[in-house]
C-alpha positions as CSV (number, residue, x, y, z in Angstrom):
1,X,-34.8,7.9,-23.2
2,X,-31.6,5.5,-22.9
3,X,-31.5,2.7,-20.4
4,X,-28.1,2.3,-19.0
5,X,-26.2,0.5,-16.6
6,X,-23.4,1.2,-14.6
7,X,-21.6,-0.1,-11.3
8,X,-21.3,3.2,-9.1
9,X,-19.5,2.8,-5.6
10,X,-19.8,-0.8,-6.0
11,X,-23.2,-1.0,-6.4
12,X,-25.1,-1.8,-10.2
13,X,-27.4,0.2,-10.6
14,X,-29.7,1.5,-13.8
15,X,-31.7,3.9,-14.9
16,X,-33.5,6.1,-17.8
17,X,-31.7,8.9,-19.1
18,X,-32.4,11.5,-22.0
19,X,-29.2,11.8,-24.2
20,X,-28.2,15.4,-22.9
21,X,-28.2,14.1,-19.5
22,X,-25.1,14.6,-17.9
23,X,-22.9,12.0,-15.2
24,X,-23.1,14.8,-12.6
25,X,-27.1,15.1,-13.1
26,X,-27.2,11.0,-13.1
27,X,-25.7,10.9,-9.8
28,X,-27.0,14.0,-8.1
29,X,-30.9,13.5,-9.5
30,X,-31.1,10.0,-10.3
31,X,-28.7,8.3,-8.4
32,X,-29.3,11.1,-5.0
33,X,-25.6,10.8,-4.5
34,X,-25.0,14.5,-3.6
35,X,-21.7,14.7,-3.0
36,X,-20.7,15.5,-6.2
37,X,-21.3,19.2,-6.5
38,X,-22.1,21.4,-9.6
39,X,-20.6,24.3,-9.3
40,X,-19.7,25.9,-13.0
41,X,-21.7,24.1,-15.6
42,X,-18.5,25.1,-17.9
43,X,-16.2,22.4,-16.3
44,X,-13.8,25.4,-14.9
45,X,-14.1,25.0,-11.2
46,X,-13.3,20.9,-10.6
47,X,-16.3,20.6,-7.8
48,X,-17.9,17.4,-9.9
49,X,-14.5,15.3,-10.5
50,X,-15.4,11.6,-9.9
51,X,-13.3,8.8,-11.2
52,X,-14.8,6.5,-14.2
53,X,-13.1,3.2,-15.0
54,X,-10.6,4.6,-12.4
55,X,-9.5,8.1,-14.3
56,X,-10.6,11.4,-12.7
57,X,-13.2,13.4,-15.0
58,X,-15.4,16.1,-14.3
59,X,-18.5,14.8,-14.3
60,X,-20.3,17.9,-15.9
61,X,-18.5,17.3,-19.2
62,X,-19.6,13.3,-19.6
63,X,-23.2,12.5,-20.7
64,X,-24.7,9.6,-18.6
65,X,-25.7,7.4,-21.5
66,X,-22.0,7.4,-22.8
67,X,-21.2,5.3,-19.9
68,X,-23.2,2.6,-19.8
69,X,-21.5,-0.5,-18.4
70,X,-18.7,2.2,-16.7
71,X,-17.3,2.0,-13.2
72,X,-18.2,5.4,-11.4
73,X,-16.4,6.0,-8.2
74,X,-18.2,9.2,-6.1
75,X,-16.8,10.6,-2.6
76,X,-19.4,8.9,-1.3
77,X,-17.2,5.8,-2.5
78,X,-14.2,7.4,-0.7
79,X,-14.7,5.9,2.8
80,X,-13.3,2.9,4.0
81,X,-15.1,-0.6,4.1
82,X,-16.2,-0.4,7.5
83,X,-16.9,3.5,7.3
84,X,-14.3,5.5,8.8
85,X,-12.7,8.0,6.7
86,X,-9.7,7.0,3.9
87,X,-6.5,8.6,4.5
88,X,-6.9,11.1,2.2
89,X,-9.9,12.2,3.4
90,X,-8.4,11.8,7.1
91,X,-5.8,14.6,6.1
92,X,-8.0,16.8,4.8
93,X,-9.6,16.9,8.0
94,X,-6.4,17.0,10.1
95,X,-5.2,19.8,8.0
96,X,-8.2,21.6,7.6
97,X,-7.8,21.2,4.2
98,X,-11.4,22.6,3.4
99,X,-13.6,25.6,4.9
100,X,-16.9,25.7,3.3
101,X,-16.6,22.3,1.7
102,X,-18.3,22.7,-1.5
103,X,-14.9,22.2,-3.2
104,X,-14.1,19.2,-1.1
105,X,-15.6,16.6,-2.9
106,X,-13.5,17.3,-5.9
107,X,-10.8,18.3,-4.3
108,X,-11.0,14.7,-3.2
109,X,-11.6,12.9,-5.9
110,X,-8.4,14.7,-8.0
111,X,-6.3,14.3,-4.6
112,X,-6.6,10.3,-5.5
113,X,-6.1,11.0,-9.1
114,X,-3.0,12.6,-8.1
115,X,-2.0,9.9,-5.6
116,X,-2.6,7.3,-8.0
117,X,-0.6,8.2,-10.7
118,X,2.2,9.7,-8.4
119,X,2.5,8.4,-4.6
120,X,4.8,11.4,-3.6
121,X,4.2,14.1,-5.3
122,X,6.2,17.7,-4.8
123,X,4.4,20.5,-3.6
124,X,5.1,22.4,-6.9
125,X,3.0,19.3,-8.5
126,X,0.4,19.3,-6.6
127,X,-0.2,22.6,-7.0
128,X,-0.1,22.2,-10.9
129,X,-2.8,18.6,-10.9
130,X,-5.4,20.8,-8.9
131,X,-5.3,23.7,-11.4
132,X,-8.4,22.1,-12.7
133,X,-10.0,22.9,-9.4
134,X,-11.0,25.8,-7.9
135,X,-11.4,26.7,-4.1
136,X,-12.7,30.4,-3.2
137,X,-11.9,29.8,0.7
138,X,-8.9,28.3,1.8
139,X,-6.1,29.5,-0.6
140,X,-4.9,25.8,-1.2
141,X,-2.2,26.2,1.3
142,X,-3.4,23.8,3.8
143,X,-5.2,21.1,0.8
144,X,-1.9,20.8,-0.6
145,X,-0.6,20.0,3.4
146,X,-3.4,17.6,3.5
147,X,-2.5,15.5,0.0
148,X,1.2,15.9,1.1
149,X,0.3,14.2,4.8
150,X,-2.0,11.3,2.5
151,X,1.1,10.3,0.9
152,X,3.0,10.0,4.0
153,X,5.3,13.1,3.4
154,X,6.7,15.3,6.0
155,X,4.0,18.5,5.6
156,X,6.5,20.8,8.6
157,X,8.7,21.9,5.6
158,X,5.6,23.8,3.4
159,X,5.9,27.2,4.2
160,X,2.8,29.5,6.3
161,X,1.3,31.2,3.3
C-alpha cells in the first residue's frame, strides 16, 4: 500500500492505495465521489475525464499513487462557489445536451478542456476534441449546441440533425 495525498475539488485529502489502483477507482471507492463514471475500462468511451493539474485525462488510464501531491478537479468540482450550476453545465441543461447522463460527467469535464484551451471553438472542433468521448443517446447534436452556447456563441445557425 502507498499513502498519497492529493487536493481534489479543493479539498486535501489522503488515503491508502495498492499500486494498480487507478484515479477513477480513488475517487469513486475511496474518495465516494461518483460522478466520475467507468464506463470502458479500455479508456475508449471518455465517461471518467477529470482534469489533473488542470489538463483533462481519463481517469481510468492514471494510477492513483502516480499522483500524489496532484490537483484533481471532478464534476463534482464543476459547480459554482455558492452551488448553482457553472455555465457550462447551465447549457448542457438548457440544450438538453444529455439524455441518460452517464456520459455527462465526461462530457463535462472535456467541454472545459475544450473551453480552456479554445474560448470559441467551431462546430467542426468541437466535434473533433470530444472524439475521445462517446455518447450512445443523444447523437452529439445538441452537446455540441450546449459547449457552443458556454462559450457565448450564437447556437441558431447549427443545423437540426
Amino acid at each position: 500500500m502507498t499513502k498519497v495525498t492529493m487536493t481534489v475539488n479543493g479539498k486535501s485529502v489522503s488515503g491508502d492505495v495498492e499500486g494498480r489502483t487507478l484515479l477513477a477507482e480513488f475517487l469513486r471507492e475511496g474518495l465516494r465521489l461518483t460522478g466520475t463514471h467507468i464506463g470502458c475500462d479500455t479508456s475508449q468511451c471518455g465517461a471518467c475525464v477529470v482534469h489533473v493539474n488542470g489538463n483533462a485525462i481519463k481517469s481510468c488510464t492514471a494510477l492513483a499513487a502516480d499522483l500524489d501531491g496532484a490537483d484533481v478537479r471532478t464534476i463534482e468540482g464543476m459547480a459554482n462557489a455558492d452551488g448553482s450550476l457553472s455555465v457550462i453545465q447551465q447549457a448542457f441543461q438548457d440544450h438538453h445536451g444529455l439524455q441518460c447522463g452517464f456520459c455527462t460527467p465526461g462530457m463535462v469535464m472535456s467541454a472545459a478542456a475544450l473551453l480552456k484551451e479554445n474560448p470559441k471553438p467551431s462546430e467542426a472542433e468541437i466535434r473533433t476534441y470530444l472524439e475521445g468521448n462517446i455518447c450512445r443517446c443523444t447523437g452529439y447534436h445538441n452537446i455540441v449546441k450546449a459547449i457552443m452556447a458556454a462559450s457565448g456563441q450564437d447556437v441558431s445557425a447549427i443545423a437540426a440533425e
